[in-house]
N, C-alpha and C positions, 0 to 999 in steps of 0.2 A: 820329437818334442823340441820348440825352439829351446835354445843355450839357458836364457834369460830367465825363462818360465819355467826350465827344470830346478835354475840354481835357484828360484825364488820357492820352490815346493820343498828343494831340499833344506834348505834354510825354515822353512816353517814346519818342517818335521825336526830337525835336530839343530837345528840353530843355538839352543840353550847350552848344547853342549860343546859350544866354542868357548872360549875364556871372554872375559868382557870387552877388552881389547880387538878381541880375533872379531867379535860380532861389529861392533864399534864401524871398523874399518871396512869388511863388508858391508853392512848397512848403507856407508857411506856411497860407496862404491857401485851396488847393483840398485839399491831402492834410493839414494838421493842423489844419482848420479851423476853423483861430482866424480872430475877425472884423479888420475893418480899425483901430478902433481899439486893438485888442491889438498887432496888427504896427504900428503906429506907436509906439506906447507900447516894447515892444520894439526897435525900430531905432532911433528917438529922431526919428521923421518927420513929418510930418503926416497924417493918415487923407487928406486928399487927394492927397498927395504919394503914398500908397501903393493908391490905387486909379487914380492916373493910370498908375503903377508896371504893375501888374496888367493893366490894361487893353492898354498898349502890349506886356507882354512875351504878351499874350494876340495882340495882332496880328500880331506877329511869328513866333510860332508856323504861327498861320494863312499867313502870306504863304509860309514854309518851304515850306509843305505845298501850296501853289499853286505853287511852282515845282518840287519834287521828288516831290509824290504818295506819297511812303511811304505814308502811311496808308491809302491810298485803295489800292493794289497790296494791303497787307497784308488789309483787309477782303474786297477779292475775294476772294484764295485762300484768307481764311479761312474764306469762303462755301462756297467749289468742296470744300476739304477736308472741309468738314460734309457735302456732299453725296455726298460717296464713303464718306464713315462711313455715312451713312444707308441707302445701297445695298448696303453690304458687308453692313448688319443685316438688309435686306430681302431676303434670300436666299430662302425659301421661299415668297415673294409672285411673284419675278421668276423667270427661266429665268438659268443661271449665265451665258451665253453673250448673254444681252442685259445683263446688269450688266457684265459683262466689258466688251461696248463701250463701254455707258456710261462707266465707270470711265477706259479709253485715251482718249475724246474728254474727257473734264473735266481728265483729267492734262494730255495735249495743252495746253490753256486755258492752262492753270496756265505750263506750261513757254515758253509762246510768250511770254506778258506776263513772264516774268521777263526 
């Protein structure tokens, strides 16, 4: 998964539970992508103060997501969901009654990891 689009999932899973500041400066950082000396200039910080910043609320995302998995649940089922889209379109390829199965063993999946 690019850099970018992971820290942007991670952040919209636990994001809340940076301090307001920590979001703030992220925010800045990956979604309004201003550089590091802009957010220092801005906050009245040092560019190092605000990549040491970044870096740690970048770990701490990461650490979240090593002890609760959201993301890593969310990507599965959003895998499994793709793949029962992809089967409900592939109707005249497949036989209804083998998509059918299909369809209950991926739900199954789905239901049992929640």
């Amino acid at each position: 998964m690019d850099g970018k689009l992971e820290q942007a999932y991670l952040y919209d899973f636990y994001g809340e539970l940076l301090n307001a500041h920590q979001r703030s400066v992220y925010e800045d950082f990956y979604f309004n992508d201003l550089s590091l000396a802009e957010i220092a200039e801005i906050k009245g910080i040092s560019r190092q103060g605000v990549h040491d910043l970044i870096r740690r609320s970048s770990k701490a995302l990461k650490g979240y997501e090593s002890r609760l998995h959201l993301l890593r649940r969310f990507l599965s089922v959003k895998e499994r969901v793709e793949a029962i889209q992809a089967l409900a379109q592939s109707g005249e390829e497949k036989g209804q009654e083998e998509i059918r199965t299909e369809i209950i063993r991926i739900s199954n999946e789905i239901l049992e990891e929640l």
